[in-house]
Residue, then its C-alpha position, 0 to 999 in steps of 0.5 A: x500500500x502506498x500513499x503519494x503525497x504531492x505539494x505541487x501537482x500540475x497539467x502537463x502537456x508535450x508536444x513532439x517537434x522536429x526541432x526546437x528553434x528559437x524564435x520560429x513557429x514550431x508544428x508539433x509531431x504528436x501531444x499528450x495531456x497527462x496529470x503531472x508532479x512527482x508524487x502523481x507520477x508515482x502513483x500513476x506508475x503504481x496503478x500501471x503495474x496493478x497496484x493500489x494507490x491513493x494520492x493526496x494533493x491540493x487542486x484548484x480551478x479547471x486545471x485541477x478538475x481536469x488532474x483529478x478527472x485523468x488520474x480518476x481514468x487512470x484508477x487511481x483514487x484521488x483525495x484531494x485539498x480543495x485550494x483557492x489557487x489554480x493547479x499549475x500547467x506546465x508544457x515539455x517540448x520533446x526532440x526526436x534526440x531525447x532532448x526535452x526542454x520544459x517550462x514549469x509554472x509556479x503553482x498557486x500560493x497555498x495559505x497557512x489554513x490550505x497548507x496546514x489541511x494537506x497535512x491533515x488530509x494525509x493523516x486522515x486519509x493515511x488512517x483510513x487508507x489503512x483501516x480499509x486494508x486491515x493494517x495498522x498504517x498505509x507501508x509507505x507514504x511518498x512525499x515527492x516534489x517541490x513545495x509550492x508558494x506558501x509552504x516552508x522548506x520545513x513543511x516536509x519535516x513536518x510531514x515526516x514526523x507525523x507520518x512517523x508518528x502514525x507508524x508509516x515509512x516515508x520515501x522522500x524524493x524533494x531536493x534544497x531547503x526542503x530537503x536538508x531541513x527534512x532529513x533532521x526528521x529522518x525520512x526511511x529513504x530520500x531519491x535525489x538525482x545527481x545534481x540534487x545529491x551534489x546540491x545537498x553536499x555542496x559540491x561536485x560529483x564527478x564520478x559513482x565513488x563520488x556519488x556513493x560518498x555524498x550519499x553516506x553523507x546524506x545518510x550521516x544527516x539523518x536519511x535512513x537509505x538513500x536512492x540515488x538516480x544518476x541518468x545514464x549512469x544507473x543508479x546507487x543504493x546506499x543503506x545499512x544493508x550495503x551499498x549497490x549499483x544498478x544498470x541497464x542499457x537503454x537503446x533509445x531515450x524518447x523522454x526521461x519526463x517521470x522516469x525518476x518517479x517510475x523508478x521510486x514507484x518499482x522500488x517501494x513496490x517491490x518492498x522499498x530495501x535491497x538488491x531486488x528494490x533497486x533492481x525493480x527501481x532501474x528496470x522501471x527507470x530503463x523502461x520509462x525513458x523509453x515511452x512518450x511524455x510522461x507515460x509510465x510503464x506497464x509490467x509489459x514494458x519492463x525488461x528486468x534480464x536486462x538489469x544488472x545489480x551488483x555489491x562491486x561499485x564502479x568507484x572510478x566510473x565517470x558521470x556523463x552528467x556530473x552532478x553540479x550543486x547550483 
């Protein structure tokens, strides 16, 4: 059972183009329209491989309606916060390269009294999530994304703490301020990407050995384990039960839109620790760069043969997008 909490969420549209030129009239190739932010990415993921979910988010105005219409199309159950603000539209222009350039709109500014009943809808919902299932607490709930307007960096950390309170585990995939004062309330797992890992360290990563060391550091700050996508490169899990790398080879990236929210909703499906998670976390990564948008994979997308999980660290292998702290 997992329950996605998202801050931010968003109407995403992507449009296909031959080209992006600058200053030129653009005819798109192909469109999508899909419901968007981190934490609904997760669940769509999770509702693609069978699973139930719930997703809890603040929605306002016809952009929230039409987020909630396409998840609820999606079977995906849906509690949301009714805000004032309207749900923010974000656009992706995807190349034929796997180049994607994106524009993000900020989202509404959520008051004291909006932001304090997010954190009460997702105990709520939490409880009787659990109940309905007869356990004692929803496995684990996934807090994904950046905060909107309005809500402070330490809102996760408060979010932690009464999650942990109600006997959940708590995967955490934010990135800045929102992150570091979260880690003090000791999330069970954090999902940075390389740049967010190096942002959280403060400095560069160049290579894997750099980013299994930045990770051990995260961990050292209060992260149970850490989760680390590293794009091409695979992906790293560092916890108390070891440290392991994950692969697979990619013959064609359409678009990574999500890719990192498919490769937290395989790990936390397949039990969220060890070897198996990760290996389910970078089949489902490798599969989702794969498809168009947004789209998540089906089981009958994933190659998991094709996944290699390993104890024996490439230490010295270089990042082909070197995590950079800005």
């Amino acid at each position: 059972m997992i329950l996605t909490v998202t801050p931010n969420p968003s109407l995403d549209r992507t449009y296909e183009v031959p080209a992006l030129d600058r200053g030129e009239v653009l005819r798109a190739t192909a469109e999508r329209m899909d419901p968007g932010g981190k934490g609904v990415n997760v669940s769509r993921a999770l509702a693609a491989a069978g699973h139930r979910t719930v997703a809890v988010m603040p929605l306002g105005g016809a952009p929230g309606a039409l987020v909630a219409e396409l998840l609820t199309g999606q079977g995906i159950e849906v509690a949301p916060v009714p805000v004032a603000g309207a749900t923010r539209s974000n656009i992706a222009l995807a190349e034929p390269d796997g180049t994607l350039t994106k524009i993000n709109a900020p989202g509404p500014e959520l008051s004291a009294v909006e932001a304090e009943s997010l954190l009460s809808a997702v105990s709520s919902v939490s409880a009787a999530f659990a109940v309905s299932a007869h356990s004692a607490s929803a496995a684990w709930i996934a807090c994904c994304g950046s905060l909107p307007r309005g809500l402070a960096p330490e809102w996760y950390a408060e979010l932690v703490t009464r999650a942990h309170g109600a006997g959940a585990r708590v995967a955490l995939d934010t990135s800045g301020p929102s992150l570091l004062a979260a880690l003090r309330s000791r999330p069970d797992i954090v999902k940075p990407n390389a740049d967010e890992l190096a942002q959280a360290v403060g400095r560069p990563l160049a290579t894997v050995g750099d980013a299994v060391k930045a990770a051990e550091e995260v961990r050292g700050l209060g992260a149970g384990a850490v989760l680390a996508s590293l794009g091409a490169d695979g992906q790293l899990l560092v916890s108390s039960a070891g440290t392991f790398y994950g692969h697979a080879p990619v013959t064609a990236v359409r678009s990574n839109v999500g890719a990192g929210d498919a490769s937290l909703a395989g790990f936390l499906a397949a039990g969220g620790d060890g070897p198996d998670a990760l290996s389910a976390a970078v089949a489902h990564g490798a599969a989702a760069v794969q498809l168009p948008g947004s789209v998540m994979p089906k089981p009958t997308d994933l190659d998991p043969s094709a996944v290699t999980v390993t104890a024996d660290i490439p230490l010295d292998r270089a990042l082909t997008e070197q995590g950079s702290p800005r």
